[in-house]
C-alpha positions in Angstrom: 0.0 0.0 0.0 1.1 3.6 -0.8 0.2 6.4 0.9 -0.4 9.7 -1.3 0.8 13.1 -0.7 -2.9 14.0 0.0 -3.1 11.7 3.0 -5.6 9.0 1.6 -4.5 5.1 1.2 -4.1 4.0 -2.6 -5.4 0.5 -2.6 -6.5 -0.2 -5.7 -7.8 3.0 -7.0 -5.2 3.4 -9.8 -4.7 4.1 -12.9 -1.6 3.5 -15.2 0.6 6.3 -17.0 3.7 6.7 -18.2 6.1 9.7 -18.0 9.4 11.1 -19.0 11.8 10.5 -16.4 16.1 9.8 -16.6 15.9 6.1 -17.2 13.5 6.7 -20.4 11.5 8.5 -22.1 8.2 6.4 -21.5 8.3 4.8 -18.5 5.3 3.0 -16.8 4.1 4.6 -13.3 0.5 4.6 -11.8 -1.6 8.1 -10.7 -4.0 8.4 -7.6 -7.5 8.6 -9.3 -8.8 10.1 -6.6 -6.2 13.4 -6.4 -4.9 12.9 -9.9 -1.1 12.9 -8.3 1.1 10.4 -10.4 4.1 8.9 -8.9 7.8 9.3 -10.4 9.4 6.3 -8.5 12.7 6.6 -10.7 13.6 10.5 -10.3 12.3 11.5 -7.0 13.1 10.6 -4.0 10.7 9.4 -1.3 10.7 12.1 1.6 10.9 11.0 5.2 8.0 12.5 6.8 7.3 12.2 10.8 3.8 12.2 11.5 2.2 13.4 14.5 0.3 10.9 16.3 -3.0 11.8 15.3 -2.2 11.7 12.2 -0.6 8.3 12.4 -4.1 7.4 14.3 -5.7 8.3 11.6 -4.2 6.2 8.8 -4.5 3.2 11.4 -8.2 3.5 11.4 -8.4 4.1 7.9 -6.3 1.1 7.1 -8.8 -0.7 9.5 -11.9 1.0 7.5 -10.1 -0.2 4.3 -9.5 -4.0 5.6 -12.6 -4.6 7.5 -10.5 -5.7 10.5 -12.9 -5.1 13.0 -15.5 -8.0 11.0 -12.5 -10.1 11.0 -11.4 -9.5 14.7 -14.8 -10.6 15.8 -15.0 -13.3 13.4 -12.0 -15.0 14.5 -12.9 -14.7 18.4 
């Protein structure tokens, strides 16, 4: 799972592109359909960002939301 520069969890809502970027002059890459941001995984380099911990709450839960972890949790007990 990727986490896009507008905060949401990409999980499947992709779409395919390709860009210009060092290695070649078409190469494959994927976009957030939702934000419309598409990913150069060749040129730039991924930031280290330190979230607060709200914010890390926050993509727990939606990472829970996502997975249905609470249905399987209760399943499984």
């Amino acid at each position: 799972m990727i986490i896009c520069e507008c905060g949401e969890i990409i999980d499947g809502e992709t779409f395919r592109d390709y860009i210009k970027t060092s290695a070649s002059p078409s190469t494959p890459t994927i976009g957030h359909r939702k934000c419309g941001h598409i990913f150069n995984f060749i040129d730039q380099k991924m930031y280290k960002k330190y979230s607060s911990r709200t914010e890390l709450k926050r993509f727990a839960m939606r990472f829970a939301l996502c997975n249905n972890l609470r249905a399987r949790i209760l399943k499984n007990s």
